[in-house]
Backbone as ProteinMPNN parsed JSONL, in Angstrom:
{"seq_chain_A": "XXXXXXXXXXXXXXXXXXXXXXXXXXXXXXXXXXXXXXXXXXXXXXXXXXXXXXXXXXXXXXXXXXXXXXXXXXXXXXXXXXXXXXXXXXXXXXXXXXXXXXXXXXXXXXXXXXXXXXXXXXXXXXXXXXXXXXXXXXXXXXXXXXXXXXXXXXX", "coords_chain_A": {"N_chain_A": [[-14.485, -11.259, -41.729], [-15.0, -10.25, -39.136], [-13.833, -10.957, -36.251], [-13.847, -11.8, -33.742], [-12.208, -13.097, -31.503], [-10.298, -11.428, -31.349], [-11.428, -8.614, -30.711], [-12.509, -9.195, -28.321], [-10.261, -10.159, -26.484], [-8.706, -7.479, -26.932], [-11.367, -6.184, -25.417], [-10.744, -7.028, -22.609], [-8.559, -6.599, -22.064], [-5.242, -5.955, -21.387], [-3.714, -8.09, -19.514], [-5.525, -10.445, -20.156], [-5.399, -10.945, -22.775], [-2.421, -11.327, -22.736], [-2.446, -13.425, -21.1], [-3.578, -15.244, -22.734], [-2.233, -15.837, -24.588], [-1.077, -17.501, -23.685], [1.063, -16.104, -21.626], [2.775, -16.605, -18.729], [1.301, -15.338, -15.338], [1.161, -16.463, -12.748], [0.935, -15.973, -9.196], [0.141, -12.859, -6.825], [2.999, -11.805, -5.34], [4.64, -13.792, -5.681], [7.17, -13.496, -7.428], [8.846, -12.469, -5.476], [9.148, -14.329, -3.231], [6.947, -15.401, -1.806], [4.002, -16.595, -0.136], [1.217, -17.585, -1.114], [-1.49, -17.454, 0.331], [-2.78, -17.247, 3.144], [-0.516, -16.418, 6.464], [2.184, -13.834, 5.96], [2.007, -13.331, 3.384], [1.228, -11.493, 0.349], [-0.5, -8.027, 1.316], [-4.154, -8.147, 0.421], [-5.623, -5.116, -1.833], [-7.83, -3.893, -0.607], [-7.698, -4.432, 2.261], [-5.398, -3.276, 2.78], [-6.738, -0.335, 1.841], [-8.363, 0.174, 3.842], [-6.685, 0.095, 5.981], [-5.495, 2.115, 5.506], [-7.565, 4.011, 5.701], [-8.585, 3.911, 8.228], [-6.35, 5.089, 9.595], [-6.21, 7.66, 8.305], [-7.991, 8.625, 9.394], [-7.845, 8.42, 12.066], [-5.781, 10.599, 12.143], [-7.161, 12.953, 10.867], [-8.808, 13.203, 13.914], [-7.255, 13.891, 15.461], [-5.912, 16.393, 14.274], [-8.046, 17.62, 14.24], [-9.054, 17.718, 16.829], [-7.049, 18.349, 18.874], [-5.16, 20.533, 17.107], [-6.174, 21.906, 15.807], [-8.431, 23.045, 16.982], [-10.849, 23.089, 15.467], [-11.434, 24.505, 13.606], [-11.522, 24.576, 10.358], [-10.311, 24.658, 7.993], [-7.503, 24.316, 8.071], [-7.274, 21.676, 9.296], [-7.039, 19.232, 7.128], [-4.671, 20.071, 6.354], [-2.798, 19.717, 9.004], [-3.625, 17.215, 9.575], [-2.402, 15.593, 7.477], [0.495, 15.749, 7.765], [0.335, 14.897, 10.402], [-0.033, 12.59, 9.981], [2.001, 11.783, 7.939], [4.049, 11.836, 9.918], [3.241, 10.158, 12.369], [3.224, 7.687, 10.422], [5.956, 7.272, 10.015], [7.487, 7.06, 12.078], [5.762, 4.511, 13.033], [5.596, 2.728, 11.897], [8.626, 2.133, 11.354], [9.821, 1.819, 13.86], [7.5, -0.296, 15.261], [6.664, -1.477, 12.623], [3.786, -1.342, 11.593], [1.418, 0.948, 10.892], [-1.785, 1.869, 13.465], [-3.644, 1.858, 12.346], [-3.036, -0.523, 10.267], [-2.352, -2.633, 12.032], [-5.075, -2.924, 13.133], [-5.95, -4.252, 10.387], [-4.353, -6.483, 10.597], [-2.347, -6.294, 9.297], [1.486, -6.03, 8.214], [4.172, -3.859, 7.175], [7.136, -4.608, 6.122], [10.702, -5.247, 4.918], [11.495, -5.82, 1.885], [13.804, -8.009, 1.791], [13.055, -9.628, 3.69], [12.736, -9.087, 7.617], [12.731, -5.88, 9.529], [11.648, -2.75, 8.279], [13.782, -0.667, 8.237], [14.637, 3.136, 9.735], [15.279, 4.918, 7.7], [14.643, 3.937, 5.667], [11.472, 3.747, 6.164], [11.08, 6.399, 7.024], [11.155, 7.422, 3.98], [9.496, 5.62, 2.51], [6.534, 6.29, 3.854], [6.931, 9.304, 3.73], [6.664, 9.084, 0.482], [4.075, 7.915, 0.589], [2.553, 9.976, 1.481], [2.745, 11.471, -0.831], [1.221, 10.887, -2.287], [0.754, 10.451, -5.371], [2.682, 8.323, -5.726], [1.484, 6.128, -3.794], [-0.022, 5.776, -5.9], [0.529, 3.873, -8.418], [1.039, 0.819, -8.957], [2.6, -1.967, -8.944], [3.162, -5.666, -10.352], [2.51, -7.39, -8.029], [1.348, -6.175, -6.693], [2.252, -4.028, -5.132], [2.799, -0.991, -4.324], [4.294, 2.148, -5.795], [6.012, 3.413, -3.716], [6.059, 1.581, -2.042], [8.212, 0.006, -3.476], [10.306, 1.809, -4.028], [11.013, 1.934, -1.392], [11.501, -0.174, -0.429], [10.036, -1.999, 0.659], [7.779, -4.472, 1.409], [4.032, -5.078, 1.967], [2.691, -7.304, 4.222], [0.209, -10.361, 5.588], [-0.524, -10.46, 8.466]], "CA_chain_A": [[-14.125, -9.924, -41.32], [-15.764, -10.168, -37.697], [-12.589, -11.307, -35.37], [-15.016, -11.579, -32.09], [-11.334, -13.174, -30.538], [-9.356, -10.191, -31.359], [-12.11, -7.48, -29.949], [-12.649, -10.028, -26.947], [-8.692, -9.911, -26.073], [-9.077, -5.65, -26.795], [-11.765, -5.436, -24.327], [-10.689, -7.76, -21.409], [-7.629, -5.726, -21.24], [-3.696, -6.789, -22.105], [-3.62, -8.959, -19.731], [-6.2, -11.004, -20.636], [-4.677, -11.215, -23.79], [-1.124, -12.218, -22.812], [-2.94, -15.107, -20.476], [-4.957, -16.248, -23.533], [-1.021, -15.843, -25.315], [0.467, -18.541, -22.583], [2.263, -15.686, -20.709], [2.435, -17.1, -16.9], [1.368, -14.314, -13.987], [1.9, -16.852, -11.316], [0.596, -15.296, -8.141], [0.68, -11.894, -6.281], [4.272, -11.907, -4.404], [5.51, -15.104, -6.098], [8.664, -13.256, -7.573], [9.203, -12.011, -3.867], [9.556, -15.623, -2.7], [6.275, -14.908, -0.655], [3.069, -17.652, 0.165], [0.427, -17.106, -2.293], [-1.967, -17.626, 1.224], [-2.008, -16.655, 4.588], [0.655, -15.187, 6.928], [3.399, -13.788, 4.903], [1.221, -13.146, 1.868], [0.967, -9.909, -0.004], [-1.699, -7.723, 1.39], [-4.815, -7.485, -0.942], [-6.065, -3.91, -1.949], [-9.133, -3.769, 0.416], [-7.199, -4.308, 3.553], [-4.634, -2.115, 2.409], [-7.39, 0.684, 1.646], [-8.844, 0.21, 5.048], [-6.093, 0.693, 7.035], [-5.123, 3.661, 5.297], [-8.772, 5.062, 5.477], [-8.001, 3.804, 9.69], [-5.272, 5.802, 9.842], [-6.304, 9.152, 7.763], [-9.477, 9.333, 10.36], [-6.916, 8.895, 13.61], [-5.27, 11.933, 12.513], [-7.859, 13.588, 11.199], [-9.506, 13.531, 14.761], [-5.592, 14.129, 16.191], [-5.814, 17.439, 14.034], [-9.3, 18.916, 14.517], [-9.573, 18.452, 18.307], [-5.988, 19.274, 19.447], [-4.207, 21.693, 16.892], [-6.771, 23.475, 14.914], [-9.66, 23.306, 17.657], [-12.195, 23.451, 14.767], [-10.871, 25.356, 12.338], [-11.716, 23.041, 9.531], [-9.455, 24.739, 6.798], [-6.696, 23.942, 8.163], [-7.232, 20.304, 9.531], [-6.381, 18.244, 6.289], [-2.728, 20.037, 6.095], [-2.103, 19.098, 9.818], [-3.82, 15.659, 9.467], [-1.307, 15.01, 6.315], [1.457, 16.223, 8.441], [0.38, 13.865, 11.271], [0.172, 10.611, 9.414], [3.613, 11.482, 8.113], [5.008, 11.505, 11.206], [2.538, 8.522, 12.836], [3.426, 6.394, 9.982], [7.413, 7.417, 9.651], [7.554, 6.693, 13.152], [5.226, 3.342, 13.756], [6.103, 1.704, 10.398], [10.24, 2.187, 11.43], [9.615, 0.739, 15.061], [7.044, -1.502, 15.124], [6.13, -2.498, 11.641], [2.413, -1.301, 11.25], [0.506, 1.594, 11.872], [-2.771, 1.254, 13.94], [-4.65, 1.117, 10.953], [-2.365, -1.706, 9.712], [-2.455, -3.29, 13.486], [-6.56, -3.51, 13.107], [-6.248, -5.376, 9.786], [-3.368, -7.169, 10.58], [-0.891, -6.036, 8.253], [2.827, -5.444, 8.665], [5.046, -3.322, 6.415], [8.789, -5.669, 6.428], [11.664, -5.005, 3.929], [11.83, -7.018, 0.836], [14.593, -8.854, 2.124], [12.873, -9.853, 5.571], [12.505, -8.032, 9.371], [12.012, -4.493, 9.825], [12.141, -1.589, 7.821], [14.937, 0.534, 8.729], [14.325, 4.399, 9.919], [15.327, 5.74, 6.958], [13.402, 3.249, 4.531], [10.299, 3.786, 6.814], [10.888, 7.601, 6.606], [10.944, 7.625, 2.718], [8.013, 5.119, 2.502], [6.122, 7.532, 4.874], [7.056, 10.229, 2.501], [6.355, 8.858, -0.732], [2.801, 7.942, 0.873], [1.735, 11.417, 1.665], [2.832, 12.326, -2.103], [-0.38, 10.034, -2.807], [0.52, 9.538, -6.383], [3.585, 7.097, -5.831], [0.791, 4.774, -4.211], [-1.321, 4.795, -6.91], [1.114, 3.219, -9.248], [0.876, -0.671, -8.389], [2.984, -3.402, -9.915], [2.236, -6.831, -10.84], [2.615, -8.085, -7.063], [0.584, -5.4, -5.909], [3.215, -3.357, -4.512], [2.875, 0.497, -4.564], [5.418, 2.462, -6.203], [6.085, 3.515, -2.635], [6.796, -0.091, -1.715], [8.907, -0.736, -4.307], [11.239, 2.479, -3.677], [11.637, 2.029, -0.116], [11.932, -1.667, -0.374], [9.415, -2.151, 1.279], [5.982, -5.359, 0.943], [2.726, -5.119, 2.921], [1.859, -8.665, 4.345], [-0.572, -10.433, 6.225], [-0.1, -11.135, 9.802]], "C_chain_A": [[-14.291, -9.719, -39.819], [-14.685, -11.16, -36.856], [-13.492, -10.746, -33.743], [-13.356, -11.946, -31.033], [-10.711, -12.032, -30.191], [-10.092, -9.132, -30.083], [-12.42, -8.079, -28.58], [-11.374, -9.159, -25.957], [-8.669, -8.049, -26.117], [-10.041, -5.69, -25.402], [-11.191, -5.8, -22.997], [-9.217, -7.109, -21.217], [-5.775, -6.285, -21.37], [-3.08, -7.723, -21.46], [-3.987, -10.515, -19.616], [-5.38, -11.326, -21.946], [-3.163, -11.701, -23.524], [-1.426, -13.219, -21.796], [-3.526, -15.853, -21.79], [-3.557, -16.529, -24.565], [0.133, -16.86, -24.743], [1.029, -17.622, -21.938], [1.319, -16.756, -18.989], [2.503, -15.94, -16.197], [2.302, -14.544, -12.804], [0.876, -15.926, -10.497], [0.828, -14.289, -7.58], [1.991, -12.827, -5.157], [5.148, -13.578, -4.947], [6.863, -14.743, -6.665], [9.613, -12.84, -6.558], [9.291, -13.453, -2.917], [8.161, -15.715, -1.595], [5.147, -16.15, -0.898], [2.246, -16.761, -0.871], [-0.654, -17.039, -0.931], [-1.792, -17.172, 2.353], [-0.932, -15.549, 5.399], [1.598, -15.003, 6.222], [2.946, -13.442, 3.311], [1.201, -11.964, 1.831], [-0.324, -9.449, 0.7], [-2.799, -7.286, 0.063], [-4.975, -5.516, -0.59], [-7.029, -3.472, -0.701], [-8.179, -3.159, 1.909], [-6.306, -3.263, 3.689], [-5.458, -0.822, 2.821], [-7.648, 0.847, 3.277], [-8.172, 0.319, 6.239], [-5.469, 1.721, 6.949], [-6.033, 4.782, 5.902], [-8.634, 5.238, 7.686], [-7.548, 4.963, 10.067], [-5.673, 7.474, 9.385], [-7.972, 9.751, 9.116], [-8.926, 9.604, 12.147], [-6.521, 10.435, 13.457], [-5.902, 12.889, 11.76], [-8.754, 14.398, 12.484], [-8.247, 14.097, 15.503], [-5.862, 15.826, 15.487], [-7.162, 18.66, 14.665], [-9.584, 18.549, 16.255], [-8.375, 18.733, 19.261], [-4.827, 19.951, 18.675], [-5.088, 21.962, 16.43], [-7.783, 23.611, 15.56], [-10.699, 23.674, 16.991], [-11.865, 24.013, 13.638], [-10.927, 24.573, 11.13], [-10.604, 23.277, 8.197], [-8.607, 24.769, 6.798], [-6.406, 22.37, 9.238], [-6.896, 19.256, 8.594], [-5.037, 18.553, 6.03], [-2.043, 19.155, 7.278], [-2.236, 17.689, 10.095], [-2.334, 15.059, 8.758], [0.319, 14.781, 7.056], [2.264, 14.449, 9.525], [0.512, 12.579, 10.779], [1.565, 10.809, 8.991], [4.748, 10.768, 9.524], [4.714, 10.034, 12.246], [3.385, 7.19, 11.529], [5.043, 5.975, 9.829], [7.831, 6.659, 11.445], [6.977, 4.969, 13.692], [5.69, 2.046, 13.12], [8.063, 1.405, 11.13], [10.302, 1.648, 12.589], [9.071, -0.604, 15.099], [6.708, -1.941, 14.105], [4.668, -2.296, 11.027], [2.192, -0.155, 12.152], [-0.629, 1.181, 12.535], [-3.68, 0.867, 13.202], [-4.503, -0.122, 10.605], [-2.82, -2.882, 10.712], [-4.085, -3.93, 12.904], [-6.63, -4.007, 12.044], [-5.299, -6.084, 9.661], [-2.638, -7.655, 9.415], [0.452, -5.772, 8.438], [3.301, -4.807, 7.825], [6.491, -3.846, 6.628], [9.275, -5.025, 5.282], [11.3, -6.475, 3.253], [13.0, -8.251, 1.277], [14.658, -9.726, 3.582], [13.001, -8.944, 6.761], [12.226, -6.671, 8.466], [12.261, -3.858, 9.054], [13.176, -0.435, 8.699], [14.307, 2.025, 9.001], [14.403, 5.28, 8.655], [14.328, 5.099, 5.875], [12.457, 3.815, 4.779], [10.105, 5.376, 6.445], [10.022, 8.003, 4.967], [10.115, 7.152, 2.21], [7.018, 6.201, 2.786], [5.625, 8.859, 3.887], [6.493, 10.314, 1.417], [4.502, 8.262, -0.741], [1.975, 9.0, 0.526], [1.792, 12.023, 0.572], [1.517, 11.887, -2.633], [0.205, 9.55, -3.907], [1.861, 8.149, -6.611], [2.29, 5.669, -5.601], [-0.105, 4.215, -4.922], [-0.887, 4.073, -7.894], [1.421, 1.966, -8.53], [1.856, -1.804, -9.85], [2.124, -4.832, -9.953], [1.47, -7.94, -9.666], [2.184, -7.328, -6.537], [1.138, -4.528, -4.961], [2.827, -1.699, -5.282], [4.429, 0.73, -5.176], [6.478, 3.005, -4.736], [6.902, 2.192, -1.825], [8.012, -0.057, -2.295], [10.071, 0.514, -4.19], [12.029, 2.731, -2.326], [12.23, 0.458, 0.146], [11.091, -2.307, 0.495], [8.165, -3.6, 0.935], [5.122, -5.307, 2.167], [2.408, -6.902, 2.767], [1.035, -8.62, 5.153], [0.239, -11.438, 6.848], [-1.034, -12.836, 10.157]], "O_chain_A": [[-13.549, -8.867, -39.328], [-14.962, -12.353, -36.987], [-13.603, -9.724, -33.066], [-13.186, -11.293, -30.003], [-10.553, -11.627, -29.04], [-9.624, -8.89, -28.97], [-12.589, -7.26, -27.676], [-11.395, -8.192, -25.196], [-8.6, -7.495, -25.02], [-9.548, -5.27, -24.355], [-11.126, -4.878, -22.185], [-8.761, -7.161, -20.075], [-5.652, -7.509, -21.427], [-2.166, -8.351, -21.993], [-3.299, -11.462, -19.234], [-4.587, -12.256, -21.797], [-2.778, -12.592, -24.281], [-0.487, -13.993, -21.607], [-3.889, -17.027, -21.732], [-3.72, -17.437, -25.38], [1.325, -17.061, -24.977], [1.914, -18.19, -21.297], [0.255, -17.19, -18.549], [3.573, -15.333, -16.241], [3.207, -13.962, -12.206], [0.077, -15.208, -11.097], [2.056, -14.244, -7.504], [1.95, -13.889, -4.536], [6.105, -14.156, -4.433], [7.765, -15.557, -6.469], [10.839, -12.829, -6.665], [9.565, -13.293, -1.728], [8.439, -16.146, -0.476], [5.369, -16.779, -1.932], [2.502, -15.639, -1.309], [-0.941, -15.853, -1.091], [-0.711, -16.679, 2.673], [-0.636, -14.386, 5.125], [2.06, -16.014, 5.692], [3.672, -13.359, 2.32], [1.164, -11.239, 2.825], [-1.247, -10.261, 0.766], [-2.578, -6.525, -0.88], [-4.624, -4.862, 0.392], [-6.658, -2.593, 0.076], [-8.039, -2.036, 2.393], [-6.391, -2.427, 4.588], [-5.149, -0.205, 3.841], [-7.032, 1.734, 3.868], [-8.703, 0.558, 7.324], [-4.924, 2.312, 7.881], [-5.727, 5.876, 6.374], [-8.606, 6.298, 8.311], [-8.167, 5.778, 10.752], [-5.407, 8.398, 10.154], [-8.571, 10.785, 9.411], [-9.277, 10.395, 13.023], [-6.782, 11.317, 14.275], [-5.291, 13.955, 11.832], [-9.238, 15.529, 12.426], [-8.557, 14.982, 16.301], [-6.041, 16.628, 16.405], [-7.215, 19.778, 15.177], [-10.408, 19.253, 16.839], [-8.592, 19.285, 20.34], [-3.716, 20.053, 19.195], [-4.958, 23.161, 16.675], [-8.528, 24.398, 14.976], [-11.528, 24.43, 17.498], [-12.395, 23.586, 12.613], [-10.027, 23.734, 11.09], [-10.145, 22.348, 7.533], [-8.117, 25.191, 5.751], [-5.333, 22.171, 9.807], [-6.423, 18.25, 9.123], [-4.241, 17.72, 5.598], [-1.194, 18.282, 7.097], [-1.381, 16.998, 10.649], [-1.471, 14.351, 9.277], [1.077, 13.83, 6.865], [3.229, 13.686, 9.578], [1.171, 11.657, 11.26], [2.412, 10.115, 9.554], [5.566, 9.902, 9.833], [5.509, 9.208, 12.695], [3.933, 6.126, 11.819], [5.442, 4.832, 9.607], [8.549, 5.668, 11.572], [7.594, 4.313, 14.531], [6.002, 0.922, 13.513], [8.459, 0.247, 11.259], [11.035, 0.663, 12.507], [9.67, -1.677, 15.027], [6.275, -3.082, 14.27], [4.333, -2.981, 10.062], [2.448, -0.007, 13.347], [-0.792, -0.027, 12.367], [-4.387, -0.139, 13.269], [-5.458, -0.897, 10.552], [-3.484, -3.856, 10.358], [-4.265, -5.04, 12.404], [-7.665, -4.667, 12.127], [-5.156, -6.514, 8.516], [-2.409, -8.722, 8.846], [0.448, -4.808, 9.203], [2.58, -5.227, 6.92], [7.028, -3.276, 7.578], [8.529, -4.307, 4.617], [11.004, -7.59, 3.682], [12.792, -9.413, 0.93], [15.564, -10.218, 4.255], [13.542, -7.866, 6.513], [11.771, -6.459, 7.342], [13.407, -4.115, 8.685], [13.008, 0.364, 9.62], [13.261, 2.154, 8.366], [13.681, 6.271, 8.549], [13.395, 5.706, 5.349], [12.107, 4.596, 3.894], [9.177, 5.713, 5.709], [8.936, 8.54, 4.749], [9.587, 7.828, 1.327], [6.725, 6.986, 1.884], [4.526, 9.244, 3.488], [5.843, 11.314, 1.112], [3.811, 8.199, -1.758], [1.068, 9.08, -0.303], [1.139, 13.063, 0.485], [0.844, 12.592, -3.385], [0.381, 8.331, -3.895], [1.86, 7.279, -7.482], [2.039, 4.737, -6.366], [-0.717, 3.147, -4.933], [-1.781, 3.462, -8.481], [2.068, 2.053, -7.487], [1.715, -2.122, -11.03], [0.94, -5.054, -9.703], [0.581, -8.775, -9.83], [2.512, -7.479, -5.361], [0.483, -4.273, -3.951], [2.65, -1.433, -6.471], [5.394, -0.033, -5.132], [7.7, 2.924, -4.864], [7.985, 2.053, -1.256], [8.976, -0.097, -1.53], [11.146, -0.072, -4.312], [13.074, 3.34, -2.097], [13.214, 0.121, 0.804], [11.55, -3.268, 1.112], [7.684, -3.432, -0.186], [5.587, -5.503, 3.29], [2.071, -7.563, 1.785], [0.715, -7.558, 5.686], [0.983, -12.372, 6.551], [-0.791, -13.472, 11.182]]}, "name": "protein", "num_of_chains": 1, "seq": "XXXXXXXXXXXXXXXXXXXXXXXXXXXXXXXXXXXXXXXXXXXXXXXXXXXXXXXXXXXXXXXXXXXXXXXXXXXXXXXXXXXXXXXXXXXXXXXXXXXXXXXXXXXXXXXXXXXXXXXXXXXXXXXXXXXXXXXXXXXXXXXXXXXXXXXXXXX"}
C-alpha cells in the first residue's frame, strides 16, 4: 500500500517526476541555440534580481531628491515612471541598463543584436506591469522576454 516512489515524485515537484520519467530538460537557453556557460548564456535569476534591485534604487534616489524633494508618497509612482523610461530608453540603445551594466548583463533579441525601440519599449512596459516578469519559462525567460523577443545574457 505504501508507494514511498509515487509520494517522492508528488513532493519533489513535476519536474522531478518527468526527469525520473526520461523526459530530457537539456539546459537553460539550449532551445535558443545559446552556450549552456559563459558569455552568451542565459542570465541566472540572482543576477537578474540584482540588477533590477540596481536599477529600482537609481530611480528611487532620481525621484526623491529631484521631483518629489521628500515627499515620500509620491516617490514610488515617479520612481516606476523613471525606470520605465531609463530602461525603454537604455535597453533600445545600448543593450543594458546600469543595473544590467554592473552585473554584466545585456538584453539582445532572440534572433541576435539589439533590441529594436519598439521591442525595448514594450519589454520596458511589460516590466513595470511586474506580473509579466514573474511568469518564467523553462529557459528562464520572463514572460516579458518572451513577448518582446527579447533573452537576458551574460556578458
Amino acid at each position: 500500500m505504501d508507494n514511498r516512489q509515487a509520494i517522492g515524485s508528488w513532493l519533489s515537484g513535476p519536474r522531478a517526476a518527468a526527469e525520473e520519467a526520461g523526459v530530457d530538460f537539456g539546459y537553460r537557453g539550449q532551445q535558443l541555440g545559446l552556450p549552456e556557460e559563459g558569455p552568451g548564456s542565459i542570465a541566472r535569476p540572482g543576477r537578474r534580481l540584482g540588477a533590477l534591485a540596481v536599477d529600482w534604487a537609481l530611480c528611487m534616489l532620481i525621484a526623491y531628491g529631484l521631483i518629489t524633494h521628500g515627499y515620500s508618497q509620491a516617490t514610488g509612482n515617479w520612481a516606476l515612471v523613471i525606470l520605465f523610461v531609463m530602461s525603454a530608453l537604455t535597453v533600445g540603445t545600448v543593450g543594458a541598463t546600469p543595473g544590467k551594466l554592473l552585473f554584466r548583463l545585456r538584453a539582445v533579441s532572440v534572433r541576435g543584436g539589439r533590441l529594436g525601440p519598439v521591442r525595448a519599449v514594450l519589454r520596458s512596459l511589460l516590466v513595470c506591469l511586474a506580473i509579466p516578469a514573474l511568469i518564467w519559462d523553462r529557459d528562464g525567460r520572463g514572460l516579458h522576454d518572451r513577448l518582446s523577443g527579447a533573452v537576458q545574457v551574460r556578458v
